[in-house]
C-alpha positions, 0 to 999 in steps of 0.5 A: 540529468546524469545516470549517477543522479537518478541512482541517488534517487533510487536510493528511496527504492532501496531504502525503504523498509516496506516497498510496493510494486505496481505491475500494470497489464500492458506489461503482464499480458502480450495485447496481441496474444492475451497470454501471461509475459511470464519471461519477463515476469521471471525477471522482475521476480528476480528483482523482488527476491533481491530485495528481500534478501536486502531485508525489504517487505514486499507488496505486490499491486497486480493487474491483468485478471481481466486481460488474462481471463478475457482470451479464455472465455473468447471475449473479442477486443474492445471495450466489456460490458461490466458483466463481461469483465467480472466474468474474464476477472473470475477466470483471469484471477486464478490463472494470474494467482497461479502464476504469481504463486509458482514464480515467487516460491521458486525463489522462496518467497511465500506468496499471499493472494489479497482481493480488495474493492474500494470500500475496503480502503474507505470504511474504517472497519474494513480498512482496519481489518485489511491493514491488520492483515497486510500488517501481519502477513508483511510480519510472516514474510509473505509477499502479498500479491494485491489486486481489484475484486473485480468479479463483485466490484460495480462502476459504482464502488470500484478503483477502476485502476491499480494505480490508486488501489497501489496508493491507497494500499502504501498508506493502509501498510505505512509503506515508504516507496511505490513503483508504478511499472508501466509502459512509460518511462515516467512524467512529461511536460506534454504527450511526447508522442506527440510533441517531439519538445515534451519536457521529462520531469525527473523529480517532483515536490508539488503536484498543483495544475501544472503537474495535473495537465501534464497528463494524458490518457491511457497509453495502451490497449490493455490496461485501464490507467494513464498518467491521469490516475499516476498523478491521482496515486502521487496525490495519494502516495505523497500526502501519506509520507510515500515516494512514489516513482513511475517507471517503465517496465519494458525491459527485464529486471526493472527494478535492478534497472531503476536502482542502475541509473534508468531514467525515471520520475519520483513524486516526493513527501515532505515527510515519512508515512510513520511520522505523517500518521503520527502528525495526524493522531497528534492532531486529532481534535477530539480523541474519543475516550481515554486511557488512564495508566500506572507509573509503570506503562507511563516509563514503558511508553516513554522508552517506545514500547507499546501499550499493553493492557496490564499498565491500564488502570481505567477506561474512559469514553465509548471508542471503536476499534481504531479511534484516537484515544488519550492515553493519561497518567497522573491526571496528564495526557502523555500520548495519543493513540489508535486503539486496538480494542473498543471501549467495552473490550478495552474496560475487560482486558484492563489490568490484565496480562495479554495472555489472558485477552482471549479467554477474557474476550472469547477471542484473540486479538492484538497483544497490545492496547495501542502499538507503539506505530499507532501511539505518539508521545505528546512533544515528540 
């Protein structure tokens, strides 16, 4: 494949409006001295500042806590008791933080520090409250730098990668594309460091069990991913509407590289992670409880505004925060939503204006009932 067609692809790197980056270990922290590679992170933050200055909002998925705060505690080489690694990550993260924190604002861009375990991505609650303020800091223009909480985090209830937090991450903030930086320039048929005939996939639709045996393990001593877990994010990624493209970080400014013509493997949708989460609130079978409207929300609606409580007449059922409800006007369901209050809060705020939910709720919450991201018009 020519380098003037893996430029067309990168086009989904530049294109998309939200974008999450992926930096695994072996590229932040020399495996020999332990210390940061801030020389090349200065690059690839040029590379993040140039999309932000494209308009682009930015993710960062960041690795190398425990890899930074090992040398510090003089842990030796090898592998760490569980104990061991929520130590070196307690003292690893702030150092890692910092240095996220210094690069980013240098180039102006406001940074945000955001610990996730993998029952924030997984219990509705926690993953409305994650996305609420990934949402929100996205909308500030801060770059939230994302990682594992691993100081708390057990065998038992961890990602154990950031290639899987990266896309669990993607589909909680509808991003468009992820990258996963790594030390391999994307997928072969086979280990190439080994087989000399090892096939490079420059593009792939389906990911069944030939794509799944391609894998290996982890190609450094470092990290704690392989191409295993890349598939298993591709999995994740493509099934919420996301690109997802590994490439390798080995040489400064990476991104700038990919969007150049540098060779790289892109996992791809069959469709975009706005239109696969409105497919899926559409489809839902039994929205828990209803919200019936006037003429006036019904027009707003039908124009793309979201749902403000002012055009709610009734509240019917008993819903959580987050779940479907059927938004109805005139005895016909028009649309389907999520929405942003629970039944009871719901049934207070109807009717009234959104400057009036927090002195009527006792706190301040969303503007909107349903937001126009989470509601879809039955027929779209």
């Amino acid at each position: 494949m020519s380098q003037s067609e893996f430029r067309a692809r990168a086009r989904r790197l530049r294109d998309a409006r939200r974008l999450i980056v992926k930096v695994g270990s072996a590229l932040l922290v020399d495996a020999k001295t332990g210390r940061l590679n801030r020389a090349w992170l200065e690059t690839l933050a040029d590379d993040l500042a140039e999309a932000a200055g494209r308009g682009q909002q930015l993710i960062v998925v960041s690795s190398g806590a425990i890899a930074l705060g090992r040398r510090h505690l003089g842990l030796a080489a090898g592998r760490l008791r569980l104990e061991e690694s929520q130590a070196a990550a307690a003292v690893g993260q702030i150092r890692l933080a910092r240095a996220w924190q210094e690069i980013l604002e240098e180039r102006g861009l406001a940074v945000a520090q955001v610990l996730l375990t993998l029952e924030d991505t997984e219990v509705r609650r926690r993953y409305l409250n994650a996305r609420a303020t990934l949402n929100t800091l996205l909308g500030l223009g801060a770059v939230p730098v994302i990682n594992e909480n691993d100081t708390v985090a057990t065998a038992e209830i961890r990602y154990g990668d950031n290639d899987r937090l990266a896309a669990r991450v993607a589909q909680m903030a509808s991003a468009e594309c992820v990258v996963l930086l790594s030390d391999i320039d994307g997928l072969y048929s086979a280990d190439p460091g080994r087989d000399p005939n090892a096939r490079f996939l420059p593009e792939i639709r389906e990911i069944n069990d030939a794509v799944e045996a391609m894998a290996s393990g982890p190609t450094s001593g470092v990290g704690s991913g392989g191409m295993t877990t890349k598939i298993a994010a591709a999995r994740i990624a493509v099934a919420a509407g996301s690109s997802l493209c590994i490439a390798s970080g080995r040489r400064p400014h990476p991104l700038r590289a990919i969007l150049d013509g540098e060779r790289c493997s892109w996992f791809l949708p069959g469709t975009t992670p706005l239109a696969m989460r409105k497919q899926w609130i559409a489809g839902t079978l039994k929205p828990r409880g209803r919200l019936a409207i006037d003429a006036g929300a019904a027009a707003a609606l039908g124009r793309g505004k979201s749902l403000l409580p002012a055009g709610v007449v009734r509240v019917s059922g008993r819903f959580e925060r987050g779940d479907t409800v059927s938004v109805v006007a005139d005895g016909r369901e028009i649309a389907r939503g999520l929405a942003a209050y629970s039944s009871t809060d719901a049934a207070l705020i109807a009717g009234q204006r959104s400057a009036q939910i927090e002195s009527l709720l006792g706190y301040s919450g969303r503007e909107e009932l349903i937001h126009r991201d989470d509601l879809v018009m039955l027929g779209e």
